[in-house]
N, C-alpha and C positions, 0 to 999 in steps of 0.2 A: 347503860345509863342508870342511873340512880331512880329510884322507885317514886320517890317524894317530889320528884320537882314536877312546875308546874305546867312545864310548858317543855315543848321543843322545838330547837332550832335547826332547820332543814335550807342547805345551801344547795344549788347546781352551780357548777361553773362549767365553761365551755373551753379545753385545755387547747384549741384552735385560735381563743379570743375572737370568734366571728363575731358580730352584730347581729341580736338576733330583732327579727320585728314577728310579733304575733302573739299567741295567748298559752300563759303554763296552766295550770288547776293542779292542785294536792289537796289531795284525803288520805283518809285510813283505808284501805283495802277493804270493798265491801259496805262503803257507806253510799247511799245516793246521790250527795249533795258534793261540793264541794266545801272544806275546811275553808279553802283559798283560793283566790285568782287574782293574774296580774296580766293588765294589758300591755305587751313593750314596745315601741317605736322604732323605728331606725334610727332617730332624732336622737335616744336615748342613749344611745351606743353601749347597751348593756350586753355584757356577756358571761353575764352572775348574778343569780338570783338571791333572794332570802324570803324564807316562811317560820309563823311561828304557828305548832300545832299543838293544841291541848294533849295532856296527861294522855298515854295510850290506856286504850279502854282493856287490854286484857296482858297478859304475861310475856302473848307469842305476838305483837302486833305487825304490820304490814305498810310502809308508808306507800302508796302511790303516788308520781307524779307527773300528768300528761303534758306533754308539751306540743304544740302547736305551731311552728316557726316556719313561716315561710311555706314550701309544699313540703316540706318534712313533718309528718305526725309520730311518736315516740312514745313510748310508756317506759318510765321507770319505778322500778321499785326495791327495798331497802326494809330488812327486816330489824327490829329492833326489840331488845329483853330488857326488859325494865328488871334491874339489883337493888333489893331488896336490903333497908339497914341493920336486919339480925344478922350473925354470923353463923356461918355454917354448923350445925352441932357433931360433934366426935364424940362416941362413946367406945367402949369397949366390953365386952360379956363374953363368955362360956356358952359353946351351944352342942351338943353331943359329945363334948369333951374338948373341942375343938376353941381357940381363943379366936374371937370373933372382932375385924375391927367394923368399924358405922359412921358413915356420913351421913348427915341430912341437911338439904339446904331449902327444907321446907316445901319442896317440890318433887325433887328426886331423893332418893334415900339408896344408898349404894351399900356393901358390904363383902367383905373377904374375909377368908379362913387359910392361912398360907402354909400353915401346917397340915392342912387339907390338902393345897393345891396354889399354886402361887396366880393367882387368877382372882375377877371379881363375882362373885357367886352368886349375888344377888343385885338385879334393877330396878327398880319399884319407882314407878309413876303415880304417885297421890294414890298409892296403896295398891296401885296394880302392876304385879310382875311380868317382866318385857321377858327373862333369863332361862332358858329349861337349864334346871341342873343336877346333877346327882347327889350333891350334898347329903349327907355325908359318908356315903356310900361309895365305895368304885366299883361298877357293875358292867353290865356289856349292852350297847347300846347301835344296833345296823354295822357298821366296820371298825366301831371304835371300841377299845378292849387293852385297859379302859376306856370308859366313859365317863370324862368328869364335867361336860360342860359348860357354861358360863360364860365370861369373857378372859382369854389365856393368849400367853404368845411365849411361843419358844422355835428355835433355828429347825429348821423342818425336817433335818434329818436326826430329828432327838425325841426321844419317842417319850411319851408320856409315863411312861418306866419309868425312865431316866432322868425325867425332869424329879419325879418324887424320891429320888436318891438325894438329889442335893441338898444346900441347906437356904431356909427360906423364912422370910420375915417380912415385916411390914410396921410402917408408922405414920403418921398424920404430917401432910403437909403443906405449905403454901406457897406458889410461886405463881410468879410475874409474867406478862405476857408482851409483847413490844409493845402495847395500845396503854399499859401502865394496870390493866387488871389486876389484880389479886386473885386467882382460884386456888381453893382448901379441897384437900382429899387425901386419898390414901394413896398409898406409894408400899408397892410391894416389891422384895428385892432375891431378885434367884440370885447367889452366890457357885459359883459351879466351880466345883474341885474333883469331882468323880469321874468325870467324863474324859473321854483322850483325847477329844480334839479340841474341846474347848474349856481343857482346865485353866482357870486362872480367869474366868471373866466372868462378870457382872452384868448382872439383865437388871431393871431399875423400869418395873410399870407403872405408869401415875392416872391416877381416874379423880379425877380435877371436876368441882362444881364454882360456880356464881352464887351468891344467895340469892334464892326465890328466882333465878333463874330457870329457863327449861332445859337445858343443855348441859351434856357431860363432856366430858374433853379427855381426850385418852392417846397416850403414846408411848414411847420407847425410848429409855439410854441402854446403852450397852458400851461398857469399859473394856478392853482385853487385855490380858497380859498371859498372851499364851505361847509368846516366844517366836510366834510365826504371823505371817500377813494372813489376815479372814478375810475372806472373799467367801461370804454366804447369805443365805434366801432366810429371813424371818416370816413366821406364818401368823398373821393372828387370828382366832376363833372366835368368835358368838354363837351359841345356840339360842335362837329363840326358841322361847314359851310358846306354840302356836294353839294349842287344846284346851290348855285350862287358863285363856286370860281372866275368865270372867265368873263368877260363880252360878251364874243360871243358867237352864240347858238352852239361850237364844244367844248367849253372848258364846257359850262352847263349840254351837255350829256352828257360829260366821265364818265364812270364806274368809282366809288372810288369802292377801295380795303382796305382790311384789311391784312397783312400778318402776321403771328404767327408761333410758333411750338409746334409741340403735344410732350408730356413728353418724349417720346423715342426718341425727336431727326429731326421728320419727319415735312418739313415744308406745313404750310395748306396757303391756300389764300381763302377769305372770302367777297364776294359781299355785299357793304353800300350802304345804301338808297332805299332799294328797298324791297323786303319780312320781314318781322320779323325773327328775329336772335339773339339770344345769345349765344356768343364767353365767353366760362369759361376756354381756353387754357389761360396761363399769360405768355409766353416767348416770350420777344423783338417783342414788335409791333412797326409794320410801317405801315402807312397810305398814299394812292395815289390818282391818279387818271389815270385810261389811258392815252396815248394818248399827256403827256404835264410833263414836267420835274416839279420839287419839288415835296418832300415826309417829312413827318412827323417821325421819329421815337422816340421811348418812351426807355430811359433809367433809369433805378433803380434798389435796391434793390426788387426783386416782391416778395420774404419772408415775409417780412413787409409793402409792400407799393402793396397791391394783387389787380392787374388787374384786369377787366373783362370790356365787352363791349357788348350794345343792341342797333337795327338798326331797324326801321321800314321803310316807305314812309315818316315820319313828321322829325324823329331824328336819330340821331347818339351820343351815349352817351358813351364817355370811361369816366369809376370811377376805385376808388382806392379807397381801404378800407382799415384802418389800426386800429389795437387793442390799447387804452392807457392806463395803470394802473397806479394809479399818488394818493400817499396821498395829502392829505390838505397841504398847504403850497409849495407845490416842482412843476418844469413845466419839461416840456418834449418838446425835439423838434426832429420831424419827419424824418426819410432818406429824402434826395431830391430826386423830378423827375426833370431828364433833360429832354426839349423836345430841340431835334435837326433836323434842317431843311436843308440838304445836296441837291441837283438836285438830285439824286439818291439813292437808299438805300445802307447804309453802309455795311461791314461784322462785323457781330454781335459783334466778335472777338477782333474786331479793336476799342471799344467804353469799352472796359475793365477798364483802366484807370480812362475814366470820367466817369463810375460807380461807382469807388474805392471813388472818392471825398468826404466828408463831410466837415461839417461847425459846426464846435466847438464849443458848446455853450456855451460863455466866454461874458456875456455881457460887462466888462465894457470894455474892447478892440478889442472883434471883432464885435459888432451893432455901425461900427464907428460914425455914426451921431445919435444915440439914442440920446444922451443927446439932441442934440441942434434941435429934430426935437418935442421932446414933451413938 
């Protein structure tokens, strides 16, 4: 939703058409009062509501809205990001010799070096970096050898050797989402001709912002043309930053956390950085730190885009694996993750919506600067 406007309009409908009689209340998550209430009747035979609710007070807001009906009592809630009328800024710079691209949408500030590593090298939350990475170094890192960290995806039996043979680029761009958004970002593109199995195809990563949004949006095409049916496992990477988010030695000790939930429902919380761990729960992670507001959480389809996380003393690595069967000729492009960065962790509930998003794979109208960026 737009930054500026003055109000917002929040509906329930009941896709049963029951009759409801009894009392709804909506607020902002976290307010004492009620914004609104309405008493409904039987008489009234409503089974749709409407609220209007002031300007959200912060970036990452939370609507609540109780309802009351009959002997049913319910709570829902609906997360909402106020879009911002600046446009995203892109730059571009020189950084160890390396060409650097740069998004910022005023919020998040992202960046890549493709001639480094076809990956996003840096996340920066209002100056604080989410990213452990090796930039511009390739060193050796617990089992990685290389160690390039950051946020990367390439087909799991391709080893990060191999990824840095091919040829690799990147440019600025903006595409459409079914809801009619606009997200601006970088778009980095592995080209792969060296490889034997999968010469002839195109990996195409996009790390997509909102203005003055808190949320990154991140996912996968891949093109083939390698003469044969692919049936293969994509891996993607993030290492977090877990040691030095913060510059004083109270913010470098906080305990990160991991929080998740087990299939029945039950939620776990999980110490990073410290013992060896592998977390194989996949429902709605979020990521902290004692002690100090911002948290991380992971939005997607996890059916297809299947979590998991391992934490030693050296890293923190959330991946995502997802299946591609793709003849010769045809590409495919991945569910998105959203990573969203609220002060506080959201209710799971309430980030339904920007689950529900996809991005249409229509190249010649929705990769709006395709043309003019290759």
């Amino acid at each position: 939703m737009p930054s500026d406007v003055q109000e917002v309009t929040v509906a329930l409908h009941d896709v049963k058409q029951n009759v409801w009689e009894g009392e709804l209340s909506i607020s902002y998550a976290g307010e004492t009062r009620p914004a609104a209430q309405r008493v409904l009747s039987a008489d009234e035979e409503a089974a749709e509501a409407y609220f209007a609710l002031p300007t959200p007070p912060s970036p990452c807001s939370v609507i609540q809205l109780d309802a009351r009906l009959g002997p049913q009592q319910e709570t829902y809630y609906s997360a909402l990001f106020p879009v911002s009328s600046a446009p995203v800024r892109r730059t571009t710079y020189t950084e160890a010799e390396f060409p650097v691209y740069e998004a910022d949408n005023g919020r998040i500030r992202i960046s890549a070096a493709p001639s480094y590593y076809p990956g996003l090298r840096s996340l920066a939350i209002q100056g604080q970096e989410w990213l452990a990475s090796g930039f511009p170094e390739y060193g050796i890192k617990s089992w990685w050898n290389p160690w390039i960290g950051g946020l990367t995806d390439q087909f799991d039996d391709m080893s990060p050797t191999s990824v840095r043979k091919e040829k690799h680029s990147a440019s600025f761009v903006r595409v459409a989402d079914d809801k009619g958004n606009v997200w601006s970002g970088i778009r980095i593109r592995q080209s792969i001709q060296q490889h034997d199995i999968y010469k002839g195809t195109t990996v195409d990563s996009y790390y997509l912002l909102l203005p003055g949004a808190p949320v990154l949006a991140y996912m996968t095409d891949i093109r083939q043309n390698t003469g044969a049916y692919l049936e293969k496992k994509v891996l993607s990477e993030l290492f977090l930053r877990f040691d030095e988010l913060g510059s004083s030695s109270e913010s470098r000790e906080a305990g990160g956390w991991l929080r998740t939930f087990a299939p029945e429902g039950k939620m776990l919380r999980y110490a990073i950085g410290k013992d060896e761990l592998s977390v194989r729960e996949t429902k709605d992670y979020g990521f902290g730190f004692d002690g100090r507001a911002g948290v991380m959480q992971i939005v997607t389809d996890e059916t297809v885009n299947r979590p998991s996380f391992n934490t030693n003393k050296d890293i923190c690595c959330l991946s995502f694996s997802r299946n591609v069967r793709l003849p010769h000729g045809n590409e495919f492009r991945s569910a998105p993750v959203f990573f969203v960065f609220p002060d506080a962790l959201l209710p799971a509930e309430g980030l339904e919506a920007l689950r529900r998003i996809s991005f249409p794979l229509i190249l010649e109208s929705n990769d709006i600067e395709r043309a003019q960026t290759e």
